[in-house]
N, C-alpha and C positions, 0 to 999 in steps of 0.2 A: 591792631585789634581795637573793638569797640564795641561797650553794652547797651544795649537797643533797648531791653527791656526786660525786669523783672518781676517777678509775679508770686507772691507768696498766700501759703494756704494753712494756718495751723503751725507757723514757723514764731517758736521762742515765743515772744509776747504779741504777735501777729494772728487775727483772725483769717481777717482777705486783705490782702495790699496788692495792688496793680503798678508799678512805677514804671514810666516810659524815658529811657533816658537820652538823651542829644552828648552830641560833642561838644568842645570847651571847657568851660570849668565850670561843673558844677557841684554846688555849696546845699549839704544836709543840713541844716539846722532845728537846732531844738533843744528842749532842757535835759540838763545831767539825767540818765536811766530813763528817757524817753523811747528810747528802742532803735536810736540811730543806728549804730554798728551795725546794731541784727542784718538793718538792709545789706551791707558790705559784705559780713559774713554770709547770708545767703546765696551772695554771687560768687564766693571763696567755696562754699561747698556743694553749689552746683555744679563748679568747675572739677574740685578733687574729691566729693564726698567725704570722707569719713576722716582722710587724712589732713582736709583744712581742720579739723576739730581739737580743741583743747579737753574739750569734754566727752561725752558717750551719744550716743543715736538717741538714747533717750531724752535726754536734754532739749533736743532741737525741737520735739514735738510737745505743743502748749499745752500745758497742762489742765484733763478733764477730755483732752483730747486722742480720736484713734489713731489717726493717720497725720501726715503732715508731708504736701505738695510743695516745690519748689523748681520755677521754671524760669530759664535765662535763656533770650534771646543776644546773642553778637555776631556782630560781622568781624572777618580774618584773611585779609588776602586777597579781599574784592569777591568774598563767599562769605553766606549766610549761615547761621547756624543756630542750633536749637536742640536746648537740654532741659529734661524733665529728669525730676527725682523725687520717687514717693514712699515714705516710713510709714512701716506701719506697728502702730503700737500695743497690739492686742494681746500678746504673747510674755512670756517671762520678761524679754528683755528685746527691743527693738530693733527691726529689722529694714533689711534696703527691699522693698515690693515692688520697685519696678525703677529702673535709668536707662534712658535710650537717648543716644545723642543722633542726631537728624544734621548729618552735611550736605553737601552739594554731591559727595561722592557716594551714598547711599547713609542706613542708620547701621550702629553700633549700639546693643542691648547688653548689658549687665556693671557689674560697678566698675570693675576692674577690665575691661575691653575701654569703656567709658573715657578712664580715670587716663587708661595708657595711650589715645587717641587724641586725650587734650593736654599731654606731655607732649606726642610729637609736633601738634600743631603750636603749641607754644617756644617748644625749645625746653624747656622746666619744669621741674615736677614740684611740688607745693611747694617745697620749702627755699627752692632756687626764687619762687613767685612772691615771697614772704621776703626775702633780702633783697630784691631787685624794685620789685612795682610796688610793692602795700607796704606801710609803712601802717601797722599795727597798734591800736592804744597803748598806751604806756610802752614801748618798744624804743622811740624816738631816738634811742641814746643807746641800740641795741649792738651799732658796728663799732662807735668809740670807745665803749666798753668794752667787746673783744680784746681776746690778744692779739699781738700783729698774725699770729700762726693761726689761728681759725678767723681772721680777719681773711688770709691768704686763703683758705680751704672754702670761705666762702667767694671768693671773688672767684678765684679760679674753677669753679663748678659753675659758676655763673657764665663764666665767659668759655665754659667747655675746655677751659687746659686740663683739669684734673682725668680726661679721657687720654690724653699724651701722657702725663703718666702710667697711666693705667696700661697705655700701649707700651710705655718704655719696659715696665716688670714684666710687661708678659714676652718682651724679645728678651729681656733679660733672662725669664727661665726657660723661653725657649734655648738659649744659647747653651745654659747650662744643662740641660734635657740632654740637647747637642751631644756635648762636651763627654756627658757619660754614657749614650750608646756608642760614640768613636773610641771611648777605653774600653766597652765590653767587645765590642766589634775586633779591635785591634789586640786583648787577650784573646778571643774565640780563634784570631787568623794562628797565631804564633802555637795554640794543643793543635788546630787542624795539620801542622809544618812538622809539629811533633808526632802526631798519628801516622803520617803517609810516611815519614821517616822508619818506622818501626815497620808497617809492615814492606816496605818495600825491599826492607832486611832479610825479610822471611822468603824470597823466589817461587812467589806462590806458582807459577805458571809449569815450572822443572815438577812441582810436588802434583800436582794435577795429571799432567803426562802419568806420570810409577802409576799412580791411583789408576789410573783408567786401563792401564795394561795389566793388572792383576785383576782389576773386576770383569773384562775378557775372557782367561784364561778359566776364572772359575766358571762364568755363564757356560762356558762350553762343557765343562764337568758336570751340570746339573743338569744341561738339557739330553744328555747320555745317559742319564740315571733313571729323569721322567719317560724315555724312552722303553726303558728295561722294565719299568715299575708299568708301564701300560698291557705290556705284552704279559706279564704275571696280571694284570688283574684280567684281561681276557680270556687266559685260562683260567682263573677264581671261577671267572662268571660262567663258562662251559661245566666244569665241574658239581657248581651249584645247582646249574639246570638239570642235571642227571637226579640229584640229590631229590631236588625240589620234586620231579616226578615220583620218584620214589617214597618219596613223604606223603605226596597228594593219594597214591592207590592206597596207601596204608590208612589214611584218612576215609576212604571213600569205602574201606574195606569194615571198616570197626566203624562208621555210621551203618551198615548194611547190619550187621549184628544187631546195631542198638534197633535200627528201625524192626527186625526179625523178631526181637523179644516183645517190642512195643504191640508188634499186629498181634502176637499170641494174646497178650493180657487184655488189648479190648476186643478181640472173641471172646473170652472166656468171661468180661464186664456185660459185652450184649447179651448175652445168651443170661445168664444175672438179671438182668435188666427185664428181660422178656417172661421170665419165672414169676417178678415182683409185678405186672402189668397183668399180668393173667389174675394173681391175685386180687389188685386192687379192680377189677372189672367183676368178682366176686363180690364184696364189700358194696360196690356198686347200686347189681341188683337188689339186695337188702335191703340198702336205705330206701330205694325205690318202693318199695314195695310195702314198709313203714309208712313211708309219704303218703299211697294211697290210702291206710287205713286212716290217718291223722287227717285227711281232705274229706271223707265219707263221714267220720263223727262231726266235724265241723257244718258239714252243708246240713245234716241233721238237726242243728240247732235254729236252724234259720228259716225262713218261711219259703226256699227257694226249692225245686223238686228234684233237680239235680247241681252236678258239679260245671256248668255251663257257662264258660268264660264271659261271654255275653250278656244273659242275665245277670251275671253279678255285676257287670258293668255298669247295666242301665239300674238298679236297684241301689248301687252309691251315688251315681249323679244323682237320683232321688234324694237318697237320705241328706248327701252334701246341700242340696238345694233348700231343704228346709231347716236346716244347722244355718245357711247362711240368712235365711227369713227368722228365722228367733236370735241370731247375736244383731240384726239390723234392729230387730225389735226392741232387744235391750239397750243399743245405743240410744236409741231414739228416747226413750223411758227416762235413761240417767239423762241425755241430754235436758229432758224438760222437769228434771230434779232439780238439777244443778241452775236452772233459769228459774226456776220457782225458789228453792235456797238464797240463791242471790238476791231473788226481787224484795226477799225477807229481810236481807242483811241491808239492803241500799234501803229499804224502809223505815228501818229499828235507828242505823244512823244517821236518816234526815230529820226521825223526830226526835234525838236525840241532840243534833245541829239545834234545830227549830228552839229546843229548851234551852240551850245553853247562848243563841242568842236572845233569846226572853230575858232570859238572868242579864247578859251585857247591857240589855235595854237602857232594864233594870238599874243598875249601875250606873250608867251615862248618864240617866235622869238622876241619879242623887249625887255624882259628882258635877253636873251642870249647877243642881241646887247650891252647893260651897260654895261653885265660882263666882255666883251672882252675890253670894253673900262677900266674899273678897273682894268684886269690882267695886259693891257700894261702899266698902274701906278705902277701897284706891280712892276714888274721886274725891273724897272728904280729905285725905294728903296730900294730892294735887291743888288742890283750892287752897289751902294752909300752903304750898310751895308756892303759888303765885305770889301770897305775900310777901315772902322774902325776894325771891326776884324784884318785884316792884322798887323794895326798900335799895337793892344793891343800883339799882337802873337810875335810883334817885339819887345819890349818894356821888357816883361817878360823873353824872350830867352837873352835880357841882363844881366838879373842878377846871369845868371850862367857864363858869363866870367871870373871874379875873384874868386867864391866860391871854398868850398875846395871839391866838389863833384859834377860831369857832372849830367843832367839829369836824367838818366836813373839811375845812383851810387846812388842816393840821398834817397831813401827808404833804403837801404843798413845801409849808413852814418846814419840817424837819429837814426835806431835800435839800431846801433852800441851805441851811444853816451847816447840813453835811458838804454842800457845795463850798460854804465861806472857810468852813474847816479846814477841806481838804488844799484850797488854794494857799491857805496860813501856811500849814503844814510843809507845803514843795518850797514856799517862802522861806521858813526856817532851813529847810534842805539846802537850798542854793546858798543862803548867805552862811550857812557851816561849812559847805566847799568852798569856799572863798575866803572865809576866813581860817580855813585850815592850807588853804593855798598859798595866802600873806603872811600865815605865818611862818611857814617852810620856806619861802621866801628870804622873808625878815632874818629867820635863823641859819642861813647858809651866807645870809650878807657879812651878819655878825660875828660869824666863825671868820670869815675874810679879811671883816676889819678888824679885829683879835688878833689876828697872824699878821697885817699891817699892810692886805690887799685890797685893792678898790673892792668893792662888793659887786661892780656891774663889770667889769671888763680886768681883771683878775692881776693890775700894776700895782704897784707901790704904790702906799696913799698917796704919798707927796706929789707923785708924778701924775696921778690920774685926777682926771674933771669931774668924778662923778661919785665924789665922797660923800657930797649932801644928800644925796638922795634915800638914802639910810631913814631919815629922819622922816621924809613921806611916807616912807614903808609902813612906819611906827602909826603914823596919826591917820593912816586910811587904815590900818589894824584895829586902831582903836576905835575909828568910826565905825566899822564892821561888826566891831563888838556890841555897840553902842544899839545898833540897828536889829544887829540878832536878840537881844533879850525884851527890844520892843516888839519885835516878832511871836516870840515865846510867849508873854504875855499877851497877846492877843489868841493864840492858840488857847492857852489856858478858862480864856472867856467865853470862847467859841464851844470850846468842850462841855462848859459848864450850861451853854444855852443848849445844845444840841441834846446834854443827858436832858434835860426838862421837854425838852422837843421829843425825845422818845418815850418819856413817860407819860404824854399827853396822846401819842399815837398808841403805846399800849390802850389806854384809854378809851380811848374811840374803839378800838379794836373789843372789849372785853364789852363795851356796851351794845357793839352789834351782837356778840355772841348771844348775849343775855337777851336781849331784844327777840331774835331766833329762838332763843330756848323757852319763851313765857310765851311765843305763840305757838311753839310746841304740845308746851303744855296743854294752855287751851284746848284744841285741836283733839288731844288725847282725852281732856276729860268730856266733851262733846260727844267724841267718837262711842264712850264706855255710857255713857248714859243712854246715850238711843239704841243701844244692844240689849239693853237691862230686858225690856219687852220681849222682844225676840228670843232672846232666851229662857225665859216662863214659858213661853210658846211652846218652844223645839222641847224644853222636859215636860210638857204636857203629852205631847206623841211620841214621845218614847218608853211612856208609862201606856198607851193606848196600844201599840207597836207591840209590845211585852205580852199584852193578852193576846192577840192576835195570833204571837209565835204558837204559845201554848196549847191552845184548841186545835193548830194543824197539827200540831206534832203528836195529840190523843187520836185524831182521826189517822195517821203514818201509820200509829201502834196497830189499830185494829186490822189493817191493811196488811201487814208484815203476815199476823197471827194465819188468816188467812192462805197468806200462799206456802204459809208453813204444812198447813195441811194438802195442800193439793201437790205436795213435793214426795209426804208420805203416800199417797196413793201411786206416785210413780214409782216409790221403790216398792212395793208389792208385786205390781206387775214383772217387775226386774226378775224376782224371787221365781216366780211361778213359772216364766221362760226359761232360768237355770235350772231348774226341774227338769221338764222336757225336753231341751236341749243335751242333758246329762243322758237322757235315752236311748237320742237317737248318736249319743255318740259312740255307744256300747254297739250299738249293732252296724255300725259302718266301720268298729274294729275288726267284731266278725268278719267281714266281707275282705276284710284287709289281709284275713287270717289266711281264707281260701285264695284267694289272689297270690300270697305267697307260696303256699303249698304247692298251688297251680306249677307257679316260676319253678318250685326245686324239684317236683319232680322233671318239667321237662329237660332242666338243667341236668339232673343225672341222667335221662337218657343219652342227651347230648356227649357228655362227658365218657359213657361207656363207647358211644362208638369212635369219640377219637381216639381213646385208649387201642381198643381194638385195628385201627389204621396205624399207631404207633408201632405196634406191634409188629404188625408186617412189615412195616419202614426195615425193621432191627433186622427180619427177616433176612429182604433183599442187601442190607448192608452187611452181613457178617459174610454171605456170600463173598461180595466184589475184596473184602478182607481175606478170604481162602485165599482166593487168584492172584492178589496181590504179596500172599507170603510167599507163594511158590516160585516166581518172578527173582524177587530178590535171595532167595536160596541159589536158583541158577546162576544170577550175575556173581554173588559170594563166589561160585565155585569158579568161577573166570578169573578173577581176579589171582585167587590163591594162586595157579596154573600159569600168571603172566611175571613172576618175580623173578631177576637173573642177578644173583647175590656174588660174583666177582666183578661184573662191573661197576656195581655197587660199589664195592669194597675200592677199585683201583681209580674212580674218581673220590672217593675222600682221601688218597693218597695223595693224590695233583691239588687237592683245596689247600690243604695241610702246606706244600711246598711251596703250595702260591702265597698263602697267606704269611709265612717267613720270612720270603723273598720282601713282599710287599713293606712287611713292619721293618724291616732293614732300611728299604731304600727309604722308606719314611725319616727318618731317623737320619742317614744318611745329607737327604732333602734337605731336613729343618737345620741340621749344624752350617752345609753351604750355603743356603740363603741368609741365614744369620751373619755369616763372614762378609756375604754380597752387600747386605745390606749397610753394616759396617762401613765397608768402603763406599757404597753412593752417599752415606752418610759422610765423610770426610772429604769424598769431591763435591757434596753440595758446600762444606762447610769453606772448603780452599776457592769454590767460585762467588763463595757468598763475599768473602774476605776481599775477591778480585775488581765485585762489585762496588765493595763501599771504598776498595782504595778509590776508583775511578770517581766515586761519588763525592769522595775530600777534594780531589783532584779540582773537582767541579765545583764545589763549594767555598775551594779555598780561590778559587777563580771571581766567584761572586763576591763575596768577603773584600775581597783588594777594589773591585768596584765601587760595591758600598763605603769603601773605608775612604774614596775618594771622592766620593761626593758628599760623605759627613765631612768631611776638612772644606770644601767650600761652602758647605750649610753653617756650618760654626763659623767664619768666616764671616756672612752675609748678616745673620742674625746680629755678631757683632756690630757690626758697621750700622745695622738697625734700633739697636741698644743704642748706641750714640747718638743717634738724627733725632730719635724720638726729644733724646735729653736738649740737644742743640735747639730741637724747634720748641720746646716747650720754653727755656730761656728766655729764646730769643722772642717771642710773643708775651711772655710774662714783662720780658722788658720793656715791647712799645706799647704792651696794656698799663702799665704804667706809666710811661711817660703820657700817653695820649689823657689817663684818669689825674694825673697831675696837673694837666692841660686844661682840662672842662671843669676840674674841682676849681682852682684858680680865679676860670673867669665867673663860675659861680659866685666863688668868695669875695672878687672885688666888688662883687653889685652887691652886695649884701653890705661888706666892710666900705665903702668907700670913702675916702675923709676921715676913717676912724686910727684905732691904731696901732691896726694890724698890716702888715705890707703882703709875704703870702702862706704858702702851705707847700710844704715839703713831702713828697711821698717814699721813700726807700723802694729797693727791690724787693722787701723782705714785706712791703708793706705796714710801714709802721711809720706813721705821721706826727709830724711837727708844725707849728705855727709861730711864724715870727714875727716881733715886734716891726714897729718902724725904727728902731734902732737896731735893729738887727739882733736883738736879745732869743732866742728859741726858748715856747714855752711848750709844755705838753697838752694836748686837748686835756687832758682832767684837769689842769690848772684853769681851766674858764670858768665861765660864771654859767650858774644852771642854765640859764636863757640862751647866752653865748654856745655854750655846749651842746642846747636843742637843737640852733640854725646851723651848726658847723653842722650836726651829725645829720640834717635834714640835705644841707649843702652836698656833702658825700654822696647822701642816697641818691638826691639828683643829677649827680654826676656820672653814676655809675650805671644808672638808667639810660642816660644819653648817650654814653657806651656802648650801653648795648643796643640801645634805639640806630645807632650811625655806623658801629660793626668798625671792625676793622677797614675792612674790603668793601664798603657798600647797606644801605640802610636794611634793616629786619626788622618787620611788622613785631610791636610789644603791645604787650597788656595794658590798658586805662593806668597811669599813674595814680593810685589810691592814698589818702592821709587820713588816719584815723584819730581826730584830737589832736592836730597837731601844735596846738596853744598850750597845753598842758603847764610846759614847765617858761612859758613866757608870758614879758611885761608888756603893757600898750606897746613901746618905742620897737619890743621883736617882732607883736603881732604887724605891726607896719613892715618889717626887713621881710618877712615870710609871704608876705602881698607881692611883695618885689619877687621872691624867688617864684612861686605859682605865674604871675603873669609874665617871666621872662623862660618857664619851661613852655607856657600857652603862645609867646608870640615868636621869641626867638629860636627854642630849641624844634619847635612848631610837634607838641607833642598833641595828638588828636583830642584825649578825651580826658579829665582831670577830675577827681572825685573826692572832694574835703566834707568832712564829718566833723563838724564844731559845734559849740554850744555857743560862741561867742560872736556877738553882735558887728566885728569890725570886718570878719572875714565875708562877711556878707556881699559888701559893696564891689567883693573880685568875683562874685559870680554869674556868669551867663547866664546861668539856672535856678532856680531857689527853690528847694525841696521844705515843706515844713512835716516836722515829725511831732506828736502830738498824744499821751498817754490818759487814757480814762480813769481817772482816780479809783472811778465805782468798780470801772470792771480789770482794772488793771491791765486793759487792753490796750497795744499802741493801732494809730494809725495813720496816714501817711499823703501829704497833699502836695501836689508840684501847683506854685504860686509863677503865673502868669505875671510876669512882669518884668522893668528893661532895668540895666544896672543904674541909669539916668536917675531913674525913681527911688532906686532902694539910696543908692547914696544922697 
């Protein structure tokens, strides 16, 4: 595997960084908190997202910023590939907005599809990528630190044995799983041996037989019974039907009575009926003849010469025609009331508009007169303000006479002096790291040589070459010191030029302002003096405006008065048509009068002669009632004449005997089927019993099967259990020997000529380093530097591991070093040049990726990245330097 190219957007202290990377070794360079890592990190969290992170999503997006992009191009396998990852930061807490990994075999969208895609194309999931490839800031000394047991838990995850475990426990509780359905299986067979045993005790087949020859015997007794009890209800039901006739003529005989008495009484209603109709046909006349008198007084009164439906017809359409000409009149009348009314009121309040804006005129013009009295105030304080501006514009323009920068230079100058600052500033930075570095140094030497061990290579003083060097420790300590407080003092100077550089830029700033504000002012008092005219003007015609309103709004008045009176003339006429109108409404109720008279009497004639038709109706009805009673008199008398009262009597005899018989054999019925049922109840219960012996039978059949093939499943699983443990061993043993092998030839190019001979790995994983006398020490007895390159040494070794595989080479991830000088002297930085160019030539590792700040690591690199931070903006950014290692070294 190999990174092509990364591309960041809004990442950590990253604005836009584009980095194009090549194979070999390439060397990030640049100052302490320049923004190195970030690159590395960004390629750690392209790959795993959230789970490369020590921190939160927030974190990674630059602050002031929404969102933050992150794109990794690498090739894997002789395939391309391409990952994009965008946060966005708008919300409470930040989120993943978009990851899509783009293969050769199609894309993958979301984190976790992502994140699981570049586990398998790797072989490891972040933290297997972290102890194997990246060798992390400050981490360097992360695996010798371990105990030998999570030393083992991480090798073996690396190298995929902690899955053969995983496989051993799960044959292991397979086996055990096993184990306890062959004891339930094996009690279930032994109750099955006990069940079939009991009942096969019982001879169910002999008790089936009895049962079934008694529920025969009875069948045959009940279907003799239902026989007997059919032929009794056949006579019930002949008996009945005798009955039932003789119930129906009695029935049909006593409705003949009721119908008999019913025709008497409405004879005797109609004939009632026909007495009260004669009457009201009496009453009739009467009114009728009322009527005529009360129509003849009426037409009397009226100009008509008789009672002539006709005439009085056309004589209301008359009067109606001129009622509907005098209420059109009176509309009309109020209508042009109501418009002369109004024309009064919209007159009374235009002139009373017209005065009231007279009065505002009015007003305007004597609050115009104030204002002009106030602007000539303003301008007389304006001109008194310019003075003081002037004085302040003076006063400030002094303090550029002796400075060390005019006006206009003075933005220049201050940058300038923020720049000399700032570079002070990283200066004192750097030589505090440095001098906090020789001192931790110094004071881990001098614990060594205290306890009476070389300080560099961890021997007896006596024994070891490299006692004096203690002593250089000291005086480039103290050089360091020496350099730092020249530094500080410088700072201190800078600071003090740079406050006078911003109170000169104040300066300039406050005199532009003021400059701005006195030609403001100006401006303003300009403005307010040539207004002064115009506004005498404008309240001269507002006082002219004001008479103007006045005289229309006298001429509105007379106007209103006016149509006041021509509204009263309309309601006169109004009056004088509710007169006349009232007249003719008197004499079209006449008219209304006879019109109804007219109706009631023809109405009563009407009315008597249907009376008189009803009448005869009643007539011809009581008739066809005669004929009708005499009818059912004769059937009565038939009927009485057809009743034969002993055979009457001798079928309720046969019902009687039948219905005995019946409720017996009932009874009879219900106790045999009871007894019948009883027993298919015990022969279903002795076949049911027959069933489930046969069903154990069958079961305890399967059971001996099953119980024989869980005995060679428990078996297998065993022997599965074993191989897993046998191959995990057995691999854990040539992963170590082989990791003792490549640590070894690491360690001799590193150590060579020194005086160390080699490194010891256990099975247990727990390393020793021996002297050239054969003395074993522990890695923690080395010296901090010593202890860097061992534990660098390891890491490389365990790479190459898994770079060469047991069986045959697997594409790995860029070997990454992050600071890996941290805790080493010039004479390690030189052994660590040896181990990078001997994983770059001999172990032929593709692509090599060191993150230093240190100038020595440079000369090993194919590549030269420079990394580079804006003091001002605190932004880093990022330059690959064109050039060959010829040149750099």
């Amino acid at each position: 595997m190999r990174f092509e190219r990364v591309r960041l957007e809004h990442f950590k202290c990253y604005d836009d960084a584009d980095l194009r990377l090549d194979g070999g070794v390439t060397v990030i360079h640049g100052l302490n908190g320049s923004g190195k890592s970030s690159l590395l990190e960004a390629c750690f969290f392209a790959l795993y997202g959230s789970k490369a992170l020590d921190e939160t999503l927030d974190d990674v997006v630059t602050i002031g910023a929404d969102d933050c992009t992150v794109e990794l191009w690498f090739s894997h396998a002789g395939g391309d590939y391409h990952i994009t990852r965008r946060i966005r930061a708008t919300g409470e807490r930040a989120q993943t907005a978009k990851c899509v990994l783009e293969t050769p075999d199609g894309s993958y969208e979301g984190a976790r599809d992502v994140r699981r895609r570049v586990t398998e194309l790797l072989r490891m999931d972040s933290e297997a990528f972290v102890n194997c490839a990246y060798v992390r800031q400050g981490e360097v000394n992360k695996l010798i630190n371990a105990s030998p047991g999570d030393r083992q838990d991480m090798l073996d995850d690396l190298l995929q044995l902690g899955k053969l475990e995983a496989y051993r426990e799960r044959a292991s509780d397979a086996r055990v799983g096993v184990g306890r359905v062959r004891d339930d299986k094996q009690g279930a067979l032994s109750q099955l041996d006990e069940q079939i045993d009991e009942k096969e005790a019982k001879d169910l087949h002999e008790r089936l037989n009895g049962l079934e020859t008694k529920e025969n015997e009875l069948q045959t007794e009940i279907d003799h019974i239902e026989d007997q009890k059919a032929t009794a209800e056949e006579t019930l039901s002949q008996a009945q039907s005798v009955l039932d006739e003789y119930e129906q003529k009695r029935e049909e005989l006593s409705d003949l009575e009721s119908d008999i008495e019913d025709l008497r009484e409405t004879i005797t209603e109609a004939e009632t009926e026909r007495s009260r109709l004669t009457e009201r046909i009496g009453e009739l006349n009467d009114r009728r003849e009322s009527l005529e008198t009360d129509l003849d007084e009426t037409v009397a009164e009226t100009e008509l010469d008789g009672a002539d439906p006709s005439a009085v017809e056309r004589r209301l359409e008359e009067l109606r025609s001129r009622d509907d000409e005098l209420q059109s009149r009176i509309e009309d009348q109020r209508v042009d009331a109501k418009e002369h009314s109004s024309t009064a009121e919209a007159l009374a309040e235009n002139a009373a508009d017209l005065e009231s804006r007279a009065e505002r005129k009015r007003e305007e013009a004597s609050d115009l007169a104030a204002d002009l009295e106030d602007a000539r105030e303003t301008i007389a304080a304006r001109r008194e303000q310019l003075g003081d501006i002037d004085e302040q514009i003076a006063e400030l323009e002094s303090r550029f006479e002796d400075a060390p920068a005019d006006r206009d230079g003075v933005g220049a100058y201050e940058q300038s002096v923020a720049d000399d600052l700032d570079d002070a500033r990283q200066r004192v930075t750097e030589l505090e790291t440095k001098l906090k570095s020789a001192r931790e140094s110094l004071a881990e030497a001098e614990d060594l040589l205290d306890a009476g061990k070389c300080p560099e290579c961890g021997q007896d003083v006596g024994e070891s070459p490299h006692v004096d060097s203690i002593e250089d420790d000291r005086e480039r300590a103290a050089d360091l010191e020496a350099t730092l407080d020249e530094a500080r003092d410088r700072v201190e100077d800078l600071e003090t030029k740079h406050e006078r550089a911003r109170d000169l830029a104040d300066a300039a700033d406050e005199l532009d302002t003021l400059e701005s504000n006195r030609a403001n002012v100006v401006q303003l008092v300009e403005e307010k003096e040539a207004g002064l005219a115009d506004d005498e003007a404008r309240a001269e015609r507002l006082r002219e405006e004001a008479a103007e309103h006045e005289d229309e709004a006298s001429s509105k008045r007379e106007e209103a008065t006016e149509a006041r009176e021509r509204a009263d003339d309309c309601r006169s006429v109004v009056a004088e048509c509710n007169q006349e109108r009232q007249r003719v409404k008197e004499a079209i109720q006449r008219l209304e009068r006879i019109e109804d008279l007219l109706d009631d009497v023809e109405d009563c004639e009407a009315e008597i002669e249907r009376l008189r038709e009803k009448r005869s109706q009643q007539d011809e009805l009581n008739d066809q009632r005669r004929d009708r009673l005499a009818e059912k008199r004769e059937r009565r008398q038939d009927l009485s004449e057809s009743f034969d009262e002993d055979r009457i009597e001798e079928a309720r005899g046969e019902k009687q005997r039948a219905e005995q018989y019946i409720e017996q054999a009932t009874d009879a019925l219900a106790t045999k089927r009871e007894k019948r049922d009883e027993l298919q109840n015990a022969i279903g219960a002795v076949r049911n019993e027959i069933e489930e012996l046969e069903s154990l039978r069958e079961r305890r059949e399967e059971l001996k099967t099953t119980l024989e093939r869980l005995e060679t499943l428990y078996d297998e699983t065993e022997q599965l259990q074993e191989m897993y443990g046998s191959l995990r061993a057995e691999l854990r043993q040539r992963n170590v020997e082989t990791l003792e092998r490549m640590l070894n030839e690491t360690f001799d190019l590193v150590y060579q000529n020194d005086s160390y001979s080699h490194i010891e790995l256990d099975g247990e994983y727990r390393l020793t380093v021996y002297q050239k006398d054969g003395e074993p020490l522990e890695p923690e007895q080395l010296s901090g530097g010593e202890r860097a390159l061992f534990n660098l040494s390891l890491r490389c070794a365990i790479y190459r591991l898994l770079a060469e595989g047991i069986e045959g080479a697997a594409p790995m991830p860029p070997l990454i070093l992050d600071e890996p000088t941290v805790f080493l002297d010039s004479g390690h930085v030189t052994q660590l040049l040896d181990v990078i160019e001997y994983m770059r030539d001999e172990v032929g590792v593709e692509q090599i990726l060191v993150v230093s700040h240190d100038e020595e690591l440079v000369g090993a690199a194919d590549d030269l990245v420079r990394v580079e931070k804006d003091a001002t903006t605190n932004r880093s950014r990022v330059e690959r330097v064109e050039t060959t290692v010829a040149e750099l070294a």
